[in-house]
C-alpha positions in Angstrom: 0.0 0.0 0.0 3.1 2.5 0.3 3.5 5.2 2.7 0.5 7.3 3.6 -1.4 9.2 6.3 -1.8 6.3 8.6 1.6 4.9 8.2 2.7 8.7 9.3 0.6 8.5 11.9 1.8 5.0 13.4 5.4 6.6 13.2 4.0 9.9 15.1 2.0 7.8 17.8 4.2 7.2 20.9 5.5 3.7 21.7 7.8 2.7 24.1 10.9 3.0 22.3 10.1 6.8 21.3 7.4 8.7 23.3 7.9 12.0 21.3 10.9 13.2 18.2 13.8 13.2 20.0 13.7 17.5 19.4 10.2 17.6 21.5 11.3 15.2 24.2 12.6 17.5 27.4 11.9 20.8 25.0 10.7 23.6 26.1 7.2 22.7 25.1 7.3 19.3 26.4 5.2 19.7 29.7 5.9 16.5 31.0 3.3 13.6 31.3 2.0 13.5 34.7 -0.3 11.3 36.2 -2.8 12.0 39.1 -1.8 11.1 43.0 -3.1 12.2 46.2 -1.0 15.8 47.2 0.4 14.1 50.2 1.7 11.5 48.0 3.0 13.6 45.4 4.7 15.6 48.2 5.7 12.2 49.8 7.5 11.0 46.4 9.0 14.6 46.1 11.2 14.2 49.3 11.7 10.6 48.9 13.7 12.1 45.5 15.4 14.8 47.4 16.8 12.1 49.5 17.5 9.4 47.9 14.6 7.1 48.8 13.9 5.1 46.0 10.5 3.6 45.6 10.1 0.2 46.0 7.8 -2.3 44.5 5.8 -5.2 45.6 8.4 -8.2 44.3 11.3 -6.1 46.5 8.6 -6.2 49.4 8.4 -9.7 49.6 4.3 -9.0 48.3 3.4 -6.2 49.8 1.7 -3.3 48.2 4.0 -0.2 48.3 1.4 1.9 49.2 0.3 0.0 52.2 1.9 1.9 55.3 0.6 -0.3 58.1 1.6 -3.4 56.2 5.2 -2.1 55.7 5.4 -0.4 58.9 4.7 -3.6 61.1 6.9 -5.4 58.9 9.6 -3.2 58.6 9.3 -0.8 60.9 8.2 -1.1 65.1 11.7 -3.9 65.3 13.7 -0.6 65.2 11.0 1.4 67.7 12.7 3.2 70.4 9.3 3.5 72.1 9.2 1.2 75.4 5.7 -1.4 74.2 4.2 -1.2 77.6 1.6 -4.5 78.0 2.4 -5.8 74.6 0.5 -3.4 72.9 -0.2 -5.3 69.4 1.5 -4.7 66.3 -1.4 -3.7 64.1 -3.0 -1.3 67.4 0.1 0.6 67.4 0.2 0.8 63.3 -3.3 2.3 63.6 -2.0 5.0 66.2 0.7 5.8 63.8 -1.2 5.8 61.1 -4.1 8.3 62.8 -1.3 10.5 63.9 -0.7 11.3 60.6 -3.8 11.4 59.0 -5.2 13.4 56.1 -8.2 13.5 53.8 -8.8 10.2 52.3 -9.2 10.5 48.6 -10.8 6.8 48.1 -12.1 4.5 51.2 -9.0 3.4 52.5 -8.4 1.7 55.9 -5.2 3.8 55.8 -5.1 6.8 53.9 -2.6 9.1 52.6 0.0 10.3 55.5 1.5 13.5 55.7 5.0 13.3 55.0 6.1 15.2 58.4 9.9 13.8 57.8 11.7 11.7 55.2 11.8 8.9 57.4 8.1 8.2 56.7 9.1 7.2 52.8 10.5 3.8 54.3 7.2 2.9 54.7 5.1 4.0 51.8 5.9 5.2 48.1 3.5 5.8 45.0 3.8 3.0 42.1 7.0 2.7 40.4 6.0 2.9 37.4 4.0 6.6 37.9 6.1 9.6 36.4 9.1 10.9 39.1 6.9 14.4 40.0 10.6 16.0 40.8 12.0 15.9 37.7 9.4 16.5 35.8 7.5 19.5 37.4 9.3 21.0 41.0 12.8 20.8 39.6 12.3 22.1 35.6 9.7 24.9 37.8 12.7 26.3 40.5 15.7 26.1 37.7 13.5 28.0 35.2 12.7 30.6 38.0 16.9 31.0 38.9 19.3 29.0 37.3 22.2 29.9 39.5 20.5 30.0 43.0 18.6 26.7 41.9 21.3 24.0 44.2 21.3 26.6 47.0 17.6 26.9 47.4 17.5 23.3 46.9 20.2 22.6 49.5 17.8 24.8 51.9 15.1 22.9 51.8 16.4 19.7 52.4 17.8 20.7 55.4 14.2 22.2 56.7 13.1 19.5 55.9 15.2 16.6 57.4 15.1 17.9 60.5 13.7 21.0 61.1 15.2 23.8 63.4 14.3 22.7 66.9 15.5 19.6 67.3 13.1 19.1 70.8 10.4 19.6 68.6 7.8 17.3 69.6 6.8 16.1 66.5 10.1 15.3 65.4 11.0 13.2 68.6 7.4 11.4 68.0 8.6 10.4 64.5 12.2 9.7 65.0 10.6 7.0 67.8 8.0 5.9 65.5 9.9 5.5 61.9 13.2 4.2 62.7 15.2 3.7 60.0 14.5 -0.4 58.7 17.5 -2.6 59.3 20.0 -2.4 57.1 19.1 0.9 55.2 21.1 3.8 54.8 20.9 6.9 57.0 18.9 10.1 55.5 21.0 12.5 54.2 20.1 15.1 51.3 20.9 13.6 47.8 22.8 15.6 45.2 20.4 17.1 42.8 21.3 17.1 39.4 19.9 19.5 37.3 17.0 19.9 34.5 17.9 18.9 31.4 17.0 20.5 28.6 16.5 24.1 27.4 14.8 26.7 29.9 10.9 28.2 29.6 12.2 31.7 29.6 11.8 34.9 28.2 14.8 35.2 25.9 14.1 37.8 24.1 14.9 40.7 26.9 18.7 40.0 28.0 19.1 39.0 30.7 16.2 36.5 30.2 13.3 36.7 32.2 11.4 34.0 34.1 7.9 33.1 33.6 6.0 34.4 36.8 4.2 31.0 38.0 7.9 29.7 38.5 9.4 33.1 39.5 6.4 33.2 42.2 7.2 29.3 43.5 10.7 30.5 44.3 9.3 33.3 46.5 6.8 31.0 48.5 9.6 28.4 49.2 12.1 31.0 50.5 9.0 32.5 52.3 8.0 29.2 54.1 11.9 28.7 54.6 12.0 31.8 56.6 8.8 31.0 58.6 9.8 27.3 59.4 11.1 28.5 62.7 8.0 30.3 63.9 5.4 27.6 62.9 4.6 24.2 64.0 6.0 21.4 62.0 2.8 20.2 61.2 1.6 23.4 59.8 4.5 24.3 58.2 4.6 21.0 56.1 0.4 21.4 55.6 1.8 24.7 53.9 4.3 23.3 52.0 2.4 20.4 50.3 -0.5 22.9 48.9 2.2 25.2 47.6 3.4 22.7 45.7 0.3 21.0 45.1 -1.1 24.1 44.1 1.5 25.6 42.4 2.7 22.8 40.1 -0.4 21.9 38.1 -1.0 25.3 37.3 2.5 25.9 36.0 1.8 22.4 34.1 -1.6 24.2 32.5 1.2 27.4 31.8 3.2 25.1 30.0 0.3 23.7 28.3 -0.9 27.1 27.1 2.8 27.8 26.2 3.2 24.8 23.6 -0.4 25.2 22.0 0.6 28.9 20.9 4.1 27.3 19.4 1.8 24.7 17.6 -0.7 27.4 16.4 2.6 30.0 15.9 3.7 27.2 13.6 0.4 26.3 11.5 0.4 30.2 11.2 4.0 30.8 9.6 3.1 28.0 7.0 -0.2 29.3 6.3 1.7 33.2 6.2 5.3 32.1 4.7 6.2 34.5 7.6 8.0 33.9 10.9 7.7 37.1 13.5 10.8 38.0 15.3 11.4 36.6 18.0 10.0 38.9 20.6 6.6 39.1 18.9 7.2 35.3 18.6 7.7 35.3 22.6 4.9 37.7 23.4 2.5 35.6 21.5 3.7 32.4 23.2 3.0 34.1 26.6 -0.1 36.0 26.0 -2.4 35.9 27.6 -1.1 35.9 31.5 -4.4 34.6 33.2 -5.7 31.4 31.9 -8.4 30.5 34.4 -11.2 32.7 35.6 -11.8 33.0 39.3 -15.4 32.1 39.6 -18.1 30.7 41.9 -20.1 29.9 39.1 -19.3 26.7 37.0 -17.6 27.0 33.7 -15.9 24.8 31.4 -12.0 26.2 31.9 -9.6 22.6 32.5 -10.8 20.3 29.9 -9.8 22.8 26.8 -6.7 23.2 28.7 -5.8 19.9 28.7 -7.3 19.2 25.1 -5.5 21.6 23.1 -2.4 21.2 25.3 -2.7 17.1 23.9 -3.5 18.1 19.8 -0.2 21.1 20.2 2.1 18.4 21.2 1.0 16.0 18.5 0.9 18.8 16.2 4.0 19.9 16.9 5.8 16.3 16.7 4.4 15.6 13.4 5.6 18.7 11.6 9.3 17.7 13.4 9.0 14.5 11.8 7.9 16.0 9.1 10.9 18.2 8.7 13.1 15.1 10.0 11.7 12.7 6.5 12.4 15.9 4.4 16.2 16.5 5.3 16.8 12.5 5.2 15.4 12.3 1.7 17.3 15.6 0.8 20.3 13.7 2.1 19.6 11.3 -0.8 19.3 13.9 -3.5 15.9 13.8 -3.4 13.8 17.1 -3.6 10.3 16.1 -3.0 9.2 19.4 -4.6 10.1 18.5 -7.9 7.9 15.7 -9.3 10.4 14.0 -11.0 12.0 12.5 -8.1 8.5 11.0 -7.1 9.1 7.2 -7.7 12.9 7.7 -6.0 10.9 9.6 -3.0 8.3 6.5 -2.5 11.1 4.0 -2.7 13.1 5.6 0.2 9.5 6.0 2.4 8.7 2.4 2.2 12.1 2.4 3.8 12.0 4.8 6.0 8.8 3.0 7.5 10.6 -0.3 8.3 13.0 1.8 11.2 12.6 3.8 13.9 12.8 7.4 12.7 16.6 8.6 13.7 16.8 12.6 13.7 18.8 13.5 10.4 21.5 15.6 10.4 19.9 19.2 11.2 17.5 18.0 14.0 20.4 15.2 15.4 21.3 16.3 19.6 18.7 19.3 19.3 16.1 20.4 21.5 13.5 22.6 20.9 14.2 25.7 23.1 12.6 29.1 23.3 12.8 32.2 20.6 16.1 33.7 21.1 17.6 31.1 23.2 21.0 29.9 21.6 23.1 27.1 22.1 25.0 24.0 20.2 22.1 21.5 21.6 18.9 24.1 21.1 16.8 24.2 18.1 15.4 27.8 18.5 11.9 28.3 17.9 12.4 31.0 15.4 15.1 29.1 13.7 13.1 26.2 13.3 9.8 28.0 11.8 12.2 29.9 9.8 13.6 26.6 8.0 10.1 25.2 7.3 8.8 28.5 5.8 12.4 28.5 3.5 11.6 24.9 2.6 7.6 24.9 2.2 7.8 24.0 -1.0 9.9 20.7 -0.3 7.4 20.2 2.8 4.1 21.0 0.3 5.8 18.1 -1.8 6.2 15.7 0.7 3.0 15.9 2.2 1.1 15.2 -1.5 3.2 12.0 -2.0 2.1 11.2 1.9 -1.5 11.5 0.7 -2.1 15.0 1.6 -2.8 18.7 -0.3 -0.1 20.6 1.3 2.1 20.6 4.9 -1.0 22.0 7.2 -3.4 19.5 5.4 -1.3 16.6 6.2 -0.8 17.9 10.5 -4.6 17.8 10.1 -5.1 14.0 8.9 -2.4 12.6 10.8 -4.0 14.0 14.0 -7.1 13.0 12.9 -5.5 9.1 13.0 -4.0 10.1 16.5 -6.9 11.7 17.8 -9.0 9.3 19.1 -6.8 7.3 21.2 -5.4 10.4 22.8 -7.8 13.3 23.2 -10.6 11.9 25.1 -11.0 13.3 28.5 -12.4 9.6 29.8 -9.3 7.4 29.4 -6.0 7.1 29.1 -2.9 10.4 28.2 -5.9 12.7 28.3 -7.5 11.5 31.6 -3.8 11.5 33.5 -3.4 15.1 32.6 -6.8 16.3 33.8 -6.8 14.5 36.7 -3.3 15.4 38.1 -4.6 18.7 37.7 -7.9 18.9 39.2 -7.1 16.2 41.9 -3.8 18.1 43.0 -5.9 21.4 43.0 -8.6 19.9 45.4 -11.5 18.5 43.3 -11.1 14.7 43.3 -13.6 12.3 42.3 -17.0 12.1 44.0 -16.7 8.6 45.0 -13.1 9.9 46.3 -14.2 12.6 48.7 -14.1 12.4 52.3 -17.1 14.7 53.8 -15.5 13.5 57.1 -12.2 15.6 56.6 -12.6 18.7 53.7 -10.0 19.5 51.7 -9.8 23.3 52.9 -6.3 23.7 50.7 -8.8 23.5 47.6 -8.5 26.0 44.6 -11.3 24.7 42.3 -14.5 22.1 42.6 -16.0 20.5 39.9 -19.1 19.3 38.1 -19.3 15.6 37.5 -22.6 15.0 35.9 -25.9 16.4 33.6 -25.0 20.0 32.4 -22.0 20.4 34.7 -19.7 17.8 33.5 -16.6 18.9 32.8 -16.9 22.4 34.5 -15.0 23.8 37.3 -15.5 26.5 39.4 -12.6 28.1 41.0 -12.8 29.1 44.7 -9.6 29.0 46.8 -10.9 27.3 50.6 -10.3 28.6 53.4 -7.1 27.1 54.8 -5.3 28.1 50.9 -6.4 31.7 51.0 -5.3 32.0 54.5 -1.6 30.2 53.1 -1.5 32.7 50.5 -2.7 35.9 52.5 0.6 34.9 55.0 2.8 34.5 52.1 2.0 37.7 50.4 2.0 39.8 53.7 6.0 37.9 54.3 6.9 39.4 50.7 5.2 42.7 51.9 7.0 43.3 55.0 10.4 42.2 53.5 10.3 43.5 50.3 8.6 47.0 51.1 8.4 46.9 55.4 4.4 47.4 54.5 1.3 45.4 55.3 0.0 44.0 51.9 -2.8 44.7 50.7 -5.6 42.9 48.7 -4.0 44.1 45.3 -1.1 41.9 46.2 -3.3 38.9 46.4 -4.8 39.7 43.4 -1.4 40.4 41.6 -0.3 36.9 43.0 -3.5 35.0 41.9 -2.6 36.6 38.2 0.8 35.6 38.3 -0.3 32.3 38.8 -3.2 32.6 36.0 -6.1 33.3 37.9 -8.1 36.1 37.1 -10.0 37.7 39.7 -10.4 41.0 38.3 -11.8 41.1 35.1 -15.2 40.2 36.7 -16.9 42.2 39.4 -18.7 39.5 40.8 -15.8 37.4 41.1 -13.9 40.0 42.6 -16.5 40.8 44.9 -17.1 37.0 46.0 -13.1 36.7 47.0 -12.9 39.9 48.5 -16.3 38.6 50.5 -14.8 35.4 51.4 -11.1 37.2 52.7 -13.3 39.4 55.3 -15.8 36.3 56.8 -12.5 34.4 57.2 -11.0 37.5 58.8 -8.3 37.6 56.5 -8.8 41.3 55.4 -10.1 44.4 57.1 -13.3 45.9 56.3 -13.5 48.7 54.4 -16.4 49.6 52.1 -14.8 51.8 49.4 -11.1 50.7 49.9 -11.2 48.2 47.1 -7.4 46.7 46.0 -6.1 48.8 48.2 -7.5 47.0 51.5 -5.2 45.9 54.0 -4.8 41.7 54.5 -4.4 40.5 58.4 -2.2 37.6 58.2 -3.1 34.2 59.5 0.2 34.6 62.4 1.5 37.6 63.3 5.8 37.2 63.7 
């Protein structure tokens, strides 16, 4: 049958030798592939990473489930209790004491749900599954090095130490869980591990020197140093409650910036083939971070994550295809073939019935590259201005190509090769698709109904969401309680050190619109938060002060 559309398309679909070109893979527009765990657990897996704690699976624990605290702990764990076990006290009583101390929301009916991850120690007894994505390379470290490159191992080296141990060593959380999680026999002490670095290019703004971070990441740095400098004044338990919904919190949300970044480099790219013009690349760097809000704050119920996620899926695929497009193209122009010209047709389908019997190797142009920013310039970075540039210069070669493939022209044949992909991977109900959602809306407090735990609310929550009839799919974004008081401490810390003033509510709103919440183009939803802030006490009444309204912190240090 030759080479056509859906042999393309088998080549473009991931498999587990190649999940993307080897340009897109760890690009700047490749916003990982997360997959949806409880925020405790995420956290959990986070400082397991940052100190060397591997996750282990059932065949290493003799049959147990990794994820099975009590199980591990009584196995593992209570031989190496410094505790005194006064009238024999049963095994599986004293896993259920340890297990309450640390309890949190349960997310499905478990006898023992997600723990808090007060110290490292606790990641001896429970891990995610090994085969779920590792959440600190692929979100919190790519997050802090694109925020500050050089202070990236310092801040880094800083929070593993507030986190090992804490500052007080009496504290009497940390002497309960040094006597309840002893190290297992045999293991390793905790110390922090070295932390390589993200590799890859950086999702910055290159085209002001020097770059510029992207403000979700630039405002994660500040919260981390924030709680860093407030560890000493709170207790432990809040502290880490703070930490896990920054990060739970501010993660997915610079996983949706991402997202929104790499569908306006696919639709940047459909354009400058459509055009046969590239814009330089500071228009090209404004467009690809336009807007700066990309969820409405709103009480009512709208249908904001699922397009998201959707468009985030089709850019990626979009984007893959016309690299492997360009990839074919410079391998058959490597041959002498110029699939423009229509005499070197039959040579052209020769070397595709080839080319689809091996695993498509990046030719010469594309080999050790990845896609990086506009502007940004290095021996291993295929700039994203560069790159659209080359296509436009080579259209005609690319127009060719795509009619042998089956196809009128280069844009024609990005549609009909999705259109192959697309329903495997787009659906919001299984599968790629699903993961993304649900890391998102489960990490931002909207689980599952059959996961909720009316017994324990998530207060830390930034958005509920519809799950049936004419609300499926929607979302309505409310930060609780607990999160908007976490968030009115951490701007009035910024405040007093940055400007030795109390902030005010404009500094929660510029914060909610760094992260890509938009509280201000709507009067009701402004009107809703600022309603919320004063029945929580967070913000002192004032009928006519408007942005300008002072926020009462949570603790007062």
């Amino acid at each position: 049958m030759g080479f056509d559309v859906r042999t393309f398309a088998v080549l473009v679909r991931p498999s587990p030798k190649r999940s993307s070109p080897e340009a897109f893979s760890d690009s700047a527009f490749d916003a990982g592939s997360p997959q949806y765990v409880r925020p405790e657990d995420m956290f959990l897996d986070i400082q397991g990473r940052l100190f060397g704690l591997p996750r282990k699976s059932a065949q290493e624990l003799g049959g147990l489930d990794p994820a099975d605290f009590a199980a591990r702990w009584k196995k593992f764990g209570r031989t190496g209790m410094e505790l005194q076990n006064i009238d024999s006290i049963p095994p599986q009583e004293l896993a259920e004491v340890a297990a309450s101390l640390l309890r949190c929301p349960q997310r499905r009916k478990e006898r023992h749900p997600t723990l808090l991850p007060i110290f490292p120690s606790l990641g001896f007894y429970k891990n995610i599954k090994p085969n779920l994505p590792n959440f600190f390379n692929d979100q919190l470290r790519p997050a802090l090095q694109f925020a500050d490159e050089a202070d990236f191992p310092n801040l880094v080296s800083r929070l593993q130490a507030r986190i090992k141990d804490g500052t007080w060593a009496d504290d009497s959380v940390g002497v309960v869980a040094q006597a309840l999680f002893a190290a297992p026999a045999g293991s390793k002490a905790i110390a922090p591990e070295a932390v390589t670095r993200h590799v890859g290019p950086l999702l910055r703004d290159y085209s002001v020197t020097p770059s510029r971070p992207i403000t979700v990441c630039n405002r994660l740095v500040r919260a981390i140093q924030a709680l860093l400098d407030l560890e000493a004044d709170l207790p432990r338990i809040v502290w880490i409650q703070w930490l896990t919904a920054v990060l739970r919190v501010w993660l997915p949300l610079f996983f949706l910036r991402r997202c929104a970044i790499t569908t306006s480099a696919a639709q940047l790219a459909i354009e400058a083939l459509k055009s046969g013009s590239v814009p330089t690349a500071k228009d090209l760097t404004t467009n690809l971070l336009r807007p700066r809000t990309i969820l409405r704050g709103s009480a009512g119920w709208l249908n904001q994550l699922a397009p998201l996620i959707q468009n985030y899926v089709r850019a990626r695929f979009e984007l893959s295809i016309l690299l492997d497009l360009s990839n074919l193209n410079e391998w058959l122009a490597m041959q002498g073939i110029d699939a423009s010209n229509g005499a070197h047709n039959d040579r052209a389908r020769g070397e595709l019935v080839t080319y689809e019997n091996v695993l498509p190797k990046p030719a010469r142009t594309l080999a050790g590259l990845k896609l990086s920013m506009p502007a940004d310039s290095g021996p291993d970075k295929l700039r994203l201005d560069a790159w659209l540039n080359a296509m436009v210069t080579k259209k005609a070669s690319l127009d060719g190509l795509a009619r042998l493939v089956g196809a009128s022209d280069v844009c024609d044949l990005v549609e009909k090769v999705y259109a192959h992909i697309r329903p495997e991977y787009e659906p919001l109900n299984s599968g790629f698709t699903k993961n993304l959602r649900e890391f998102v809306a489960y990490n931002l407090g909207a689980p599952l109904k059959r996961d909720r735990d009316p017994t324990f609310p998530d207060e830390f929550n930034l958005i509920y969401r519809g799950e049936a009839g004419k609300r499926a799919r929607q979302i309505s974004v409310q930060p609780g309680p607990r999160l908007l008081g976490l968030l009115s401490q951490l701007v009035g810390h910024d405040a007093r050190i940055t400007y030795r003033a109390t902030a005010k509510l404009g500094d929660l709103l510029d914060l909610f619109e760094d992260l890509g919440i938009d509280f201000r183009s709507n009067p009701d939803d402004f009107e809703q938060l600022k309603g919320d802030l004063l029945r929580l006490g967070l913000m002192q009444s004032s009928a006519d002060a408007a942005e300008a309204a002072a926020l009462k912190p949570l603790y007062s240090f």
